[in-house]
C-alpha positions as CSV (number, residue, x, y, z in Angstrom):
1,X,10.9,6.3,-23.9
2,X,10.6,6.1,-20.3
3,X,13.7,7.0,-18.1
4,X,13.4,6.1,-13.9
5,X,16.2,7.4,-11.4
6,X,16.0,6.4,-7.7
7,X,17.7,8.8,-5.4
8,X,17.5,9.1,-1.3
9,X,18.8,6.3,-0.8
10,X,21.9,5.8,2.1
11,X,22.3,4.7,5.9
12,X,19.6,4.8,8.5
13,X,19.4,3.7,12.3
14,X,17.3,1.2,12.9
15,X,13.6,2.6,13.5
16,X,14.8,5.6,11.6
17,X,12.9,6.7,7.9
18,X,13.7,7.8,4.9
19,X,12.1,8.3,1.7
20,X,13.2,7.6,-2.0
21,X,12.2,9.4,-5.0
22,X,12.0,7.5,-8.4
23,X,12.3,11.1,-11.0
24,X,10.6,9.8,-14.5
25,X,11.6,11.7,-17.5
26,X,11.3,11.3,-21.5
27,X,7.0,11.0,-20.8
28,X,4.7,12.0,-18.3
29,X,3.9,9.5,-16.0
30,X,1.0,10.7,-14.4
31,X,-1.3,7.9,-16.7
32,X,1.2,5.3,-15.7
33,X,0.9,2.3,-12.9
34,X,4.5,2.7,-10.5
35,X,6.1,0.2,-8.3
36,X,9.3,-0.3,-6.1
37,X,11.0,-3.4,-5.5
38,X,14.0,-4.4,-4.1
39,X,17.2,-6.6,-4.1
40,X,18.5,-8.2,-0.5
41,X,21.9,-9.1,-0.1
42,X,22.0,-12.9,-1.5
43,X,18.6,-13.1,-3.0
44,X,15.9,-11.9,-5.5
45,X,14.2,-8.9,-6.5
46,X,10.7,-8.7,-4.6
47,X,8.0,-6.9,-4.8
48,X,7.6,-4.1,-2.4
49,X,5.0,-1.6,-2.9
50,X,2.8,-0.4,-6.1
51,X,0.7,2.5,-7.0
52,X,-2.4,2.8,-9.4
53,X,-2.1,5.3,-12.6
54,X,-5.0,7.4,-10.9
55,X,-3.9,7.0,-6.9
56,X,-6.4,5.7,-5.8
57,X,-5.4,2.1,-5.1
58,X,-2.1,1.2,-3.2
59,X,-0.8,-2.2,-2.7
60,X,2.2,-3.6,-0.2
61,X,4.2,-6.3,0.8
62,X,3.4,-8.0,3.6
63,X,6.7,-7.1,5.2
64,X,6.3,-3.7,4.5
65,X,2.4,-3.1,5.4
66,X,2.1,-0.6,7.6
67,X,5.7,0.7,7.9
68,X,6.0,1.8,4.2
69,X,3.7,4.3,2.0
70,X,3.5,5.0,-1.8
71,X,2.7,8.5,-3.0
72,X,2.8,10.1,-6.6
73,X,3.4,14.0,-7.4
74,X,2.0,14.3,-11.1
75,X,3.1,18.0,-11.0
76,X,6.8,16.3,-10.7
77,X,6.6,13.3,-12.5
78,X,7.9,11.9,-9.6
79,X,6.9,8.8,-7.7
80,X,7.9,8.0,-3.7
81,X,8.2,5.6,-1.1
82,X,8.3,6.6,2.8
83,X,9.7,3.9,4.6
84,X,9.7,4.7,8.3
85,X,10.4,2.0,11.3
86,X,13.2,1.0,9.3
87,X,14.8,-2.5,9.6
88,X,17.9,-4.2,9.2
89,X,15.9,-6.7,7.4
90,X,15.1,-3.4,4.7
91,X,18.6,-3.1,4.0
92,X,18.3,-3.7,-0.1
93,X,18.5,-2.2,-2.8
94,X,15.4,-0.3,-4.2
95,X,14.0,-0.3,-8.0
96,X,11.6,2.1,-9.2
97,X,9.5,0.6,-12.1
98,X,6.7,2.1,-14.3
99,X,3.9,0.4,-16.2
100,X,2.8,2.1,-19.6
101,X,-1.2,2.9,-19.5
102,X,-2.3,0.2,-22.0
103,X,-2.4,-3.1,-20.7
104,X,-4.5,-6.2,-21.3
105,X,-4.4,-7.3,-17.3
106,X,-3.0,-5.7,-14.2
107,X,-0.4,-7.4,-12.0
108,X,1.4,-5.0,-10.1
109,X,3.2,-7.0,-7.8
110,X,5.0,-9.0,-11.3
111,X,7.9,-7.5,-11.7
112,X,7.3,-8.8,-16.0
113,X,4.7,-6.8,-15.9
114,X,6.2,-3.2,-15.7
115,X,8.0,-1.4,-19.0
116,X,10.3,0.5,-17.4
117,X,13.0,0.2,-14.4
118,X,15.5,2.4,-12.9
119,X,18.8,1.5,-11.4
120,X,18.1,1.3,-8.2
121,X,19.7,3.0,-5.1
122,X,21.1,1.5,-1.9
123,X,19.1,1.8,1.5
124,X,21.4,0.5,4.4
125,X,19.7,0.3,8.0
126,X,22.2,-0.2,10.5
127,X,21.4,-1.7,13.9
């Protein structure tokens, strides 16, 4: 119902930025809860950094807090993520994942939580 695409990913210097786009198509995802995570090399998908369906509420790794921001543009049905002060430690692959309106609880940093995930694109921060 729901289809994600990450794009913007590619290589940075270290302490360089860059900011994905997750582009949502099929519904409208204005109404929707939308997180990124991401895959390092050798380990497992982790939460990064969420948004709430309204805006108003943003949450973030620790890892990430303070380098990274969320944002939404309903008008787009897209979702981002500005990563700036880059690290080689950020090198990963990012996900883009959506969360359908209804739900009996909220968890946004469980990646079982969300309904809808894109394929991902590759951030590479050299140093």
């Amino acid at each position: 119902q729901v289809q994600l695409v990450e794009s913007g990913g590619g290589l940075v210097q270290t302490g360089g930025s860059l900011r994905l786009s997750c582009a949502a198509s099929g519904r409208t995802v204005s109404s929707y809860a939308m997180g990124w995570f991401r895959k390092l090399p050798g380990k497992e998908r982790e939460f990064v950094s969420a948004i709430s369906r309204g805006g108003s509420s943003t949450y973030f790794a620790d890892s990430v807090k303070g380098r990274f921001t969320i944002s939404r543009d309903n008008a787009k049905n897209t979702v981002y993520l500005q990563m700036n002060s880059l690290k080689p430690e950020d090198t990963a692959v990012y996900y883009c994942a959506a969360k359908e309106p209804v739900s009996p609880y909220r968890d946004y940093k469980f990646q079982g939580w969300y309904d809808y995930w894109g394929q991902g694109t590759q951030v590479t921060v050299s140093s």
